[in-house]
Structures are given as structure tokens and as C-alpha cells.
C-alpha positions in Angstrom: 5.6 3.2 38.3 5.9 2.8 34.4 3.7 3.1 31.5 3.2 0.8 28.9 4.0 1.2 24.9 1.5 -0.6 23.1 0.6 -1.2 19.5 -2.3 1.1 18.9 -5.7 0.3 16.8 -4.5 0.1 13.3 -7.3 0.8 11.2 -10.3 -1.8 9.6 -8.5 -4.7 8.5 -5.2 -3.9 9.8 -4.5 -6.2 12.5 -0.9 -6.3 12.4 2.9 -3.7 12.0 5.9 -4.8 11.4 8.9 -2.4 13.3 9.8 -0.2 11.4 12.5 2.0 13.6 12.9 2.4 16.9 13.2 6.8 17.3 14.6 6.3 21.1 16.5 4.0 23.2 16.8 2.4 26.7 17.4 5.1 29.6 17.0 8.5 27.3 14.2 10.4 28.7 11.1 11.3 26.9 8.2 13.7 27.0 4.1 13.0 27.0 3.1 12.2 23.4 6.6 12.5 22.0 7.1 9.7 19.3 9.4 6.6 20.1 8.6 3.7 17.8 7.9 3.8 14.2 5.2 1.0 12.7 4.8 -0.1 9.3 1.0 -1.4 7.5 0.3 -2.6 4.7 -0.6 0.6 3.9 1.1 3.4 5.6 3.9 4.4 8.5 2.5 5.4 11.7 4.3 6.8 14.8 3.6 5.3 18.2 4.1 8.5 21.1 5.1 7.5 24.8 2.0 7.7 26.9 3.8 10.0 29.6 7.0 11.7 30.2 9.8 9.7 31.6 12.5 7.2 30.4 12.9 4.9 28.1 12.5 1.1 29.6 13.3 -2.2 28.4 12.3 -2.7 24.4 10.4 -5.9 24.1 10.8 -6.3 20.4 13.2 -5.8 17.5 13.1 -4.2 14.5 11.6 -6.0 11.6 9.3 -7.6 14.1 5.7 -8.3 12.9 3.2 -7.5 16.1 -0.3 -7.4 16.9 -2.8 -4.9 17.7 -2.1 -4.0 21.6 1.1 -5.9 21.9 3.3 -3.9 24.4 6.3 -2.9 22.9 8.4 -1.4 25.9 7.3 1.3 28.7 8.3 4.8 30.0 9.3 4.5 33.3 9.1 6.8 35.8 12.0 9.9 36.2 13.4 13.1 34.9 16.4 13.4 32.4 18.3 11.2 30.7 19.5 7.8 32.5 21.8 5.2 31.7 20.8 2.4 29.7 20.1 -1.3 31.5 22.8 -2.9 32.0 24.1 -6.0 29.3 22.6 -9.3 30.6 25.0 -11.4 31.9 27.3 -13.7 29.1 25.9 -17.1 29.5 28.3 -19.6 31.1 30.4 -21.9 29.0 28.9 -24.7 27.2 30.9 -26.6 29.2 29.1 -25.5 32.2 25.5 -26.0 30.3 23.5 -28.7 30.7 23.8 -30.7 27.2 21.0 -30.8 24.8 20.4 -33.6 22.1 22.1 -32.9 19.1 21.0 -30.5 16.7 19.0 -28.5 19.3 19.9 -24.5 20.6 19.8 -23.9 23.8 18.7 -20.5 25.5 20.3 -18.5 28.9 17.5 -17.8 31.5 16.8 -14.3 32.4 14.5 -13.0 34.1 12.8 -10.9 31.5 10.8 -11.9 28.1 12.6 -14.9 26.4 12.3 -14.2 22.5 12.1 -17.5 20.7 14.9 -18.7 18.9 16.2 -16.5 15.4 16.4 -20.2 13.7 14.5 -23.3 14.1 16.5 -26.6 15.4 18.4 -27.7 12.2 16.7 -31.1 12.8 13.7 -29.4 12.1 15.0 -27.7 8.8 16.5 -31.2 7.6 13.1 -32.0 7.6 11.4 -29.3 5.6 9.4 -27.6 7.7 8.7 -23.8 8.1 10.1 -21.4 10.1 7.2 -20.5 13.3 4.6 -18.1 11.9 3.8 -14.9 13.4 0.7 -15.1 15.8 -1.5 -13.6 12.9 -0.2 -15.7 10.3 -0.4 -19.4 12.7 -4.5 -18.0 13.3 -4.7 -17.8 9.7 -3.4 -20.9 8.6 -5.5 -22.8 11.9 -8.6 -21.3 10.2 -8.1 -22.3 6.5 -6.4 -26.2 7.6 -3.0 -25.3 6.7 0.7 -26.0 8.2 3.5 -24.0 8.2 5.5 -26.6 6.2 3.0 -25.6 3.2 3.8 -21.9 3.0 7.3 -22.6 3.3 10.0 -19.6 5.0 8.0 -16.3 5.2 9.3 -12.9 4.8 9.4 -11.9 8.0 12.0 -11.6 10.3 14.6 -14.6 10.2 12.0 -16.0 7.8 9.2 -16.2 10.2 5.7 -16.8 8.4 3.3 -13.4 8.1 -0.6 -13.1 7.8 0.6 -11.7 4.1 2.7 -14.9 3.3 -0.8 -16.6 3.5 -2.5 -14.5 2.1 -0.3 -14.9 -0.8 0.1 -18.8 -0.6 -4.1 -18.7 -0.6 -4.0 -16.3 -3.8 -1.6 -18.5 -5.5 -3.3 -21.0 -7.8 -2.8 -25.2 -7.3 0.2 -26.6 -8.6 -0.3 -28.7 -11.3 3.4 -30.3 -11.6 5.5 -31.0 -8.7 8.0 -28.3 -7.1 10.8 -27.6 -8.5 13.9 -27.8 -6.7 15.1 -25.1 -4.5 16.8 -21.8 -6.1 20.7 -21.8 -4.4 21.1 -18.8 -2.7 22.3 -16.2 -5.0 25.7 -14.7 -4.9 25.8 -11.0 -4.7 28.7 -8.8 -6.4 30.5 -6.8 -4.3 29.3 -3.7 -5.9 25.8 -4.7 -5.2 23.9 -3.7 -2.2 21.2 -5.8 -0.1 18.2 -4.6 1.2 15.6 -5.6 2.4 11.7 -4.8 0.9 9.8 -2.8 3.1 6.3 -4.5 4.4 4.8 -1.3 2.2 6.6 -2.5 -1.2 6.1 -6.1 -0.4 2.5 -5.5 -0.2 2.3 -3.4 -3.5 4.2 -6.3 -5.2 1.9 -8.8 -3.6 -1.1 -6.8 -4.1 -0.4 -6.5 -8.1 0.4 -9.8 -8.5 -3.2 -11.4 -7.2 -5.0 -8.5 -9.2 -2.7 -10.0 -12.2 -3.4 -13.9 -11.1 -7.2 -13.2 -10.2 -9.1 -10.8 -12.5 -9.2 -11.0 -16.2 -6.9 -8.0 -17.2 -7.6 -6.3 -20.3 -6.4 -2.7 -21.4 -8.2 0.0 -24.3 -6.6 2.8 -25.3 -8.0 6.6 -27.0 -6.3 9.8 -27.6 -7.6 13.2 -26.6 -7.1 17.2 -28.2 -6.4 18.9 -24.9 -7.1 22.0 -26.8 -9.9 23.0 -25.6 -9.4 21.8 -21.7 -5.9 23.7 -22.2 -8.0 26.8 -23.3 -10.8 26.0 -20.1 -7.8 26.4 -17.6 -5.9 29.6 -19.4 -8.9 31.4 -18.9 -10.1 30.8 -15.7 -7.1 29.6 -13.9 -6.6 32.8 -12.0 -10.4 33.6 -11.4 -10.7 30.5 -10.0 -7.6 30.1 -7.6 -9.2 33.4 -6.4 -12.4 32.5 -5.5 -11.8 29.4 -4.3 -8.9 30.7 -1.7 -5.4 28.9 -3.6 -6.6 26.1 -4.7 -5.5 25.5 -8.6 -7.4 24.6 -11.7 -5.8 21.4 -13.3 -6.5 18.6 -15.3 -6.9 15.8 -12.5 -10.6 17.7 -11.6 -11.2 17.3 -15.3 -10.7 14.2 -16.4 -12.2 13.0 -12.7 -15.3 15.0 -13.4 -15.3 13.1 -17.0 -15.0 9.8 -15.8 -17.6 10.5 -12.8 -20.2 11.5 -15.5 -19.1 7.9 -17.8 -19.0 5.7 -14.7 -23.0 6.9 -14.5 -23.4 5.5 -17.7 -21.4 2.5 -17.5 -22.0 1.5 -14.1 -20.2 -1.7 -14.0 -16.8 -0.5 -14.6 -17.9 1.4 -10.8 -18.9 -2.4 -10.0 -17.1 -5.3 -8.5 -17.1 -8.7 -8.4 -17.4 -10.5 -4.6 -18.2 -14.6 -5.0 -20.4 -15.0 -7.4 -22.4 -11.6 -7.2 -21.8 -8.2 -8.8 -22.0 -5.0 -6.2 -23.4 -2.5 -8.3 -23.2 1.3 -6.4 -24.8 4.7 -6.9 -21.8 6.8 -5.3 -18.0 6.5 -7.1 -15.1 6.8 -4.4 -12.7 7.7 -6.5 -8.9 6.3 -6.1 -5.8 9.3 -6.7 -2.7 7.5 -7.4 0.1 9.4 -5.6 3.8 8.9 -4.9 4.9 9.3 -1.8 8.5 8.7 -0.2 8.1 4.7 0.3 6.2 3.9 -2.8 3.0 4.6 -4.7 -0.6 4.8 -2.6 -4.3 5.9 -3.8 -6.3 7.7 -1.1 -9.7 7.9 -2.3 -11.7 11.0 -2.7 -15.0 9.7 -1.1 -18.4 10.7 -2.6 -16.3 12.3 -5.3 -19.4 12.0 -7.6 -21.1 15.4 -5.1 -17.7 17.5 -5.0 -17.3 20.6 -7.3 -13.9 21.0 -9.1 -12.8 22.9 -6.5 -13.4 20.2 -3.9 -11.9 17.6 -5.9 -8.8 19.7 -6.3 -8.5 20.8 -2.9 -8.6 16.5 -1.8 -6.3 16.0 -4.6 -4.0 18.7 -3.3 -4.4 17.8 0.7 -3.5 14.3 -0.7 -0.4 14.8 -2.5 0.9 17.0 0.4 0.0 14.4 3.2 1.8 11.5 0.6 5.2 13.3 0.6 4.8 13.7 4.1 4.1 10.3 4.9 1.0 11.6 7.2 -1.9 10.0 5.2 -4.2 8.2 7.7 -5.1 4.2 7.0 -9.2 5.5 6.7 -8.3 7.5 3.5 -6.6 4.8 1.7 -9.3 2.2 1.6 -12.9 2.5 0.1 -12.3 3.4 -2.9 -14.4 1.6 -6.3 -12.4 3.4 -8.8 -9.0 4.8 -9.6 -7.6 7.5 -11.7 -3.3 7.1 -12.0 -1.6 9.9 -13.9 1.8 8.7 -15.1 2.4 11.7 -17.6 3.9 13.8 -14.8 6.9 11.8 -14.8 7.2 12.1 -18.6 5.1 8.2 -19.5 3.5 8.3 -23.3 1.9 5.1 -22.7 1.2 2.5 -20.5 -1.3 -0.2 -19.3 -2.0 0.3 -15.7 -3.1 -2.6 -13.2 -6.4 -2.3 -11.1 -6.7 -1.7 -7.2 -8.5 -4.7 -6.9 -11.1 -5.2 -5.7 -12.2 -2.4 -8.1 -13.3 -3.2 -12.1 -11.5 -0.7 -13.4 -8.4 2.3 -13.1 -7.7 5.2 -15.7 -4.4 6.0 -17.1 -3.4 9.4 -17.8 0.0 10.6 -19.7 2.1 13.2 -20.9 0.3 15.8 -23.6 2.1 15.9 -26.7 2.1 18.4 -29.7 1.3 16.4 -32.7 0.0 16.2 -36.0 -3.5 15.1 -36.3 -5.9 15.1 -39.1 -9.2 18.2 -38.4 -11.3 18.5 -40.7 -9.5 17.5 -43.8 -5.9 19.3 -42.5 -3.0 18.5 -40.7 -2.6 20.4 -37.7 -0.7 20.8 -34.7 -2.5 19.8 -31.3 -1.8 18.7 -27.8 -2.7 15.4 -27.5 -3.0 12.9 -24.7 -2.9 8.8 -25.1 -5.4 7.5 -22.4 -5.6 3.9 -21.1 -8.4 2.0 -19.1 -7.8 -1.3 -18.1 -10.4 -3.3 -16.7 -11.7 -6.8 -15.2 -13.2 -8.6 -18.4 -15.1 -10.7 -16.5 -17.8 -7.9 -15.2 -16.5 -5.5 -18.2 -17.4 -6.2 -21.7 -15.6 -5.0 -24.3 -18.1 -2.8 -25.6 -18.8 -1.1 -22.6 -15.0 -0.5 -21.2 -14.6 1.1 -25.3 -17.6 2.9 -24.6 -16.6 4.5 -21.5 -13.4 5.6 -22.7 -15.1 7.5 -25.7 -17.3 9.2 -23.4 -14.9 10.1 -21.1 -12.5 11.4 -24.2 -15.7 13.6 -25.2 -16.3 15.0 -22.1 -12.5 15.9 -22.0 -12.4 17.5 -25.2 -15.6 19.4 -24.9 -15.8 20.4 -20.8 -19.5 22.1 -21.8 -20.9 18.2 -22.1 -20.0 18.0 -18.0 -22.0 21.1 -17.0 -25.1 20.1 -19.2 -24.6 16.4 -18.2 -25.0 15.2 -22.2 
């Protein structure tokens, strides 16, 4: 008897993984629940277990394979220990011995398990423009919105096979108004340079950022804010409250998310967002925490963030950041979220213009605080200061109200009594 490997339910939206890594091969032996297969999302890795103990079987796909939801991917097979690995299929006879095929066409050995189609399309086929076959997701896809392969062109996928995000980006790209220019020759690489390949991960942050760029109306506003008196707010209760609240420690995230809770209230469509030709206006912020994590940057979102204490949005913020470097963040906690908060001063940034996690209006930049001069009351004084960015969709933003917001949110900063009387 054997048990099946198959692609588990993703998550909402997440219909199809690419393979990542296989963790065990053909004929090593396995426990119950032990992982053998490592899957890559859009948004996260996750690690497919063996059903039962066993051995390893026959893998039915490659790495860098895209697959569907409950595709089976090999099996455990019944036994104890390790065992040797299937023997090699037999070499295929000569081509002398193999029935001819027309010109310009491969030809396949039988065997009596799975035939994978072929790593390259008949060079006929190329000589005539059109795509390498699209993954089952991506050829659904393209049925659905009248396209053909030929119109996306080679895919990212594996030996240039078409995925659902190569359409996705073909549909997010706008009509060409001139013809296409001539194919790019393939470039030459240095021998001191290395090759590799994108990870689905990075390929869908770069894809993601580029249609936030290409569809909403990007504009960015910055302030400055005295951390003076937040610094003084956390010197003086930082160990009070790491006490009472069991570890958990006082910093400036909760802060400036508590500030930009209380101006999102008052500027509710910068908590808005744009689908057709409607505007979803919501009574609850989900609020997006830009962390890094080992393949990239994510944003799990701190749901209902507008009800948590400090404490509670500290302790998420915390869980987060541990689960990121981990690479154990679940697909549920990165989606949802209708506003972000990205803090790039821990790595030492001054300034910058951050892009929205569309399909949200609007994301907050925080930076590095800075002793400078500034002008108080007539004097020059010393004071830790903090540039602060938000950029926003102008096309459900005005101008006004993103300026607005920003103000607010740099007074509720610099005086933290404005949050607990909610002025």
C-alpha cells in the first residue's frame, strides 16, 4: 500500500506553488508528519509532511515546477528503514532504432510511469513565435479572458512555461501604443558573475510593485517629528510596562500605529480603497507591519488593530517579526490588511518614498531619529527628530487630506496625551 503526497489547500486566493526543494529522496524512509517537500506562494514557504511513515516513492514533479491545489506530488510507500532508490529507467534505444519523426519535432521514450511534457516546444513551433505551454492555472486564465499563449510570450516558469502571475502581469500591463520592439539578445554573463534565478516570492514583490506603480496615482508627503517627548514616554515606563504586561517591550511601532489609528478615524479615505468604480469606505483599520524576513520583505497585518492596547499591538508586532525570520508566518496573516506602516530607519534610511500594498490607499514610512538642530521657540536646540513619509493613491486621496493626516499623526506623536484623550 502507499500513501499519496499531495499539494495541500493553500490559503484564499492561492491556488497554485511552485517547488521549492525537495527535503527527501526516492527510497530513504520517513516518519508520519515529517516534512518532505518544500512549496513556494506568492506569499510565503510552506512545508508539505508525508502522510504516514514509510519510504519515499517515485517523485512526480521537479523542482521549479508550478502545481495546483491537490496535485499529487509523490507517495510514501509502505516499509521500514531506508531502501534503495528505483532503479534508472532504461536508456532509450538509438535513434537509429526509433521510429523517425518529421523534422523539427522531439520524440519521447515510453515508460510506464507519468510522461512529463517536453522541457522545449518543437523548434517549428518557436520559428513561429508562439509561447512556450502555460501551466494549467495560467492556460484557465488566459481561456477565461480570450487570450493565447503566443500573447504573453515565454513565462517565468520552468523552461519558460507560462504562470497564472505571467498573466496576471500581461493583464496589468497597459496597451501598446507602438509596435514591439525587437527581441533583447541574450545577455552575456562575466565570468565573475553569478546566475540565479528569482524566487516565485521576489518575483511576486517585483510584480506586485510594479502594477501598484502602473495602476494607482502615486504621490508621497513628507513631515518631521521631536521624538522628545515619545523618547521621554518610553524612558519612563519602559520597565513598568514590560512588567505588567509579561516581556513584552514598549517601542515606537505601538506609537506611531496608535497615531495613525486615531488619523485614519479622521481621514477615513486614506483607510479606503478603490474597487471599479466605487470607494470601500471601512469602520475597522487592519493594519499592515512591514517586516523582513529571510526571502524578502512581507506585511502581516495586525487585524482589528484599531481595539488592541499598546501592549497587544506590540505583542503582534513582536510574534510577527519572530515568525518572519523563521519563515513560519501563515498565508491568513498576510492578507486583509487596508493600511500599512513600513519602518525603514532600523536599517539606518533618512528618507524615502514608500510604495503602497495595493489594493490599500495609503502606507507610512518611518526612519532613522536624528539629533538635530531645530528652531523652539525662538532658539536653536538640539532634538531627535524623525522625517516621516506617506504616500498615497491621489485618486481617492486629495492632497489636503493625505497633508492633513500626516500632521495629525506628527501631533499625536509628539504629544502621546492627544491619543489617550482622543483630541
Amino acid at each position: 500500500m502507499s500513501a499519496e503526497i499531495k499539494v495541500p489547500t493553500l490559503g484564499e486566493s492561492v491556488t497554485t506553488a511552485t517547488i521549492a526543494k525537495w527535503l527527501k529522496k526516492p527510497g530513504e524512509a520517513v516518519t508520519a508528519d515529517e516534512p518532505v517537500v518544500e512549496l513556494e506562494t506568492d506569499k510565503v514557504s510552506v512545508e508539505v509532511a508525508a502522510p504516514e511513515a514509510g519510504v519515499m516513492g517515485q517523485q512526480l514533479v521537479a523542482e521549479g515546477d508550478e502545481v495546483e491545489v491537490g496535485t499529487v506530488l509523490a507517495s510514501v510507500e509502505a516499509g521500514s528503514g531506508a531502501a534503495k532508490p528505483a532503479a534508472a529507467a532504461p536508456a532509450p534505444k538509438k535513434a537509429a532504432e526509433a521510429p523517425k519523426a518529421p523534422a523539427g519535432v522531439q520524440t519521447q521514450p515510453t515508460t510506464s510511469g507519468p510522461v512529463a511534457r517536453p522541457a522545449t516546444p518543437p523548434s517549428d513551433v518557436v520559428a513561429q513565435g508562439a509561447a512556450h505551454a502555460p501551466m494549467p492555472s495560467a492556460q484557465k486564465m488566459l481561456t477565461e479572458k480570450g487570450l493565447s499563449p503566443a500573447q504573453v510570450g515565454t513565462g517565468t516558469g520552468k523552461d519558460g512555461r507560462i504562470t497564472k502571475g505571467d498573466v496576471l502581469s500581461f493583464l496589468a500591463q497597459p496597451p501598446a501604443a507602438t509596435p514591439a520592439a525587437a527581441p533583447v539578445a541574450p545577455r552575456t554573463d562575466d565570468p565573475r558573475e553569478e546566475r540565479v534565478k528569482m524566487t516565485r516570492l521576489r518575483r511576486t514583490i517585483a510584480r506586485r510593485l510594479k502594477d501598484a506603480q502602473n495602476t494607482a496615482a502615486l504621490l508621497t508627503t513628507f513631515n518631521e517629528v521631536d521624538m522628545s517627548a515619545a523618547k521621554a514616554l518610553r524612558a519612563e515606563y519602559r520597565e513598568a510596562f514590560e512588567k505588567k504586561h509579561n516581556g513584552v517591550k514598549l517601542g515606537f511601532m505601538s506609537i506611531f500605529a496608535k497615531a495613525a489609528i486615531a488619523a485614519l478615524k479622521e481621514f477615513p479615505a486614506i483607510n479606503a480603497e478603490i474597487n471599479g468604480e466605487d470607494i470601500i469606505y471601512r469602520e475597522f483599520v487592519n493594519l499592515g507591519i512591514a517586516v523582513g524576513g529571510p526571502n524578502g520583505l512581507v506585511v502581516p497585518v495586525i487585524r482589528d488593530a484599531d481595539t488592541l492596547s499598546f501592549a497587544g499591538i506590540e505583542s503582534a508586532i513582536a510574534g510577527f517579526g519572530k515568525r518572519a525570520r523563521d519563515g513560519s508566518l501563515k498565508l491568513d496573516e498576510l492578507s486583509g490588511g487596508t493600511f500599512s506602516i513600513t519602518n525603514g530607519g532600523i536599517y539606518g534610511s533618512l528618507m524615502s518614498t514608500p510604495i503602497v500594498n495595493a489594493p490599500q490607499s495609503g502606507i507610512l514610512g518611518m526612519h532613522a531619529i536624528q539629533d538635530r538642530p531645530v528652531a523652539v521657540g525662538g532658539q536653536v536646540v538640539i532634538r531627535p527628530m524623525m522625517y516621516i513619509a506617506l504616500t498615497y493613491d491621489h485618486r481617492i486621496v486629495d492632497g489636503k487630506e493625505a497633508v492633513s493626516f500626516l500632521v495629525r499623526v506628527k501631533q499625536n506623536v509628539e504629544d502621546p496625551r492627544r491619543l489617550l484623550l482622543e483630541v
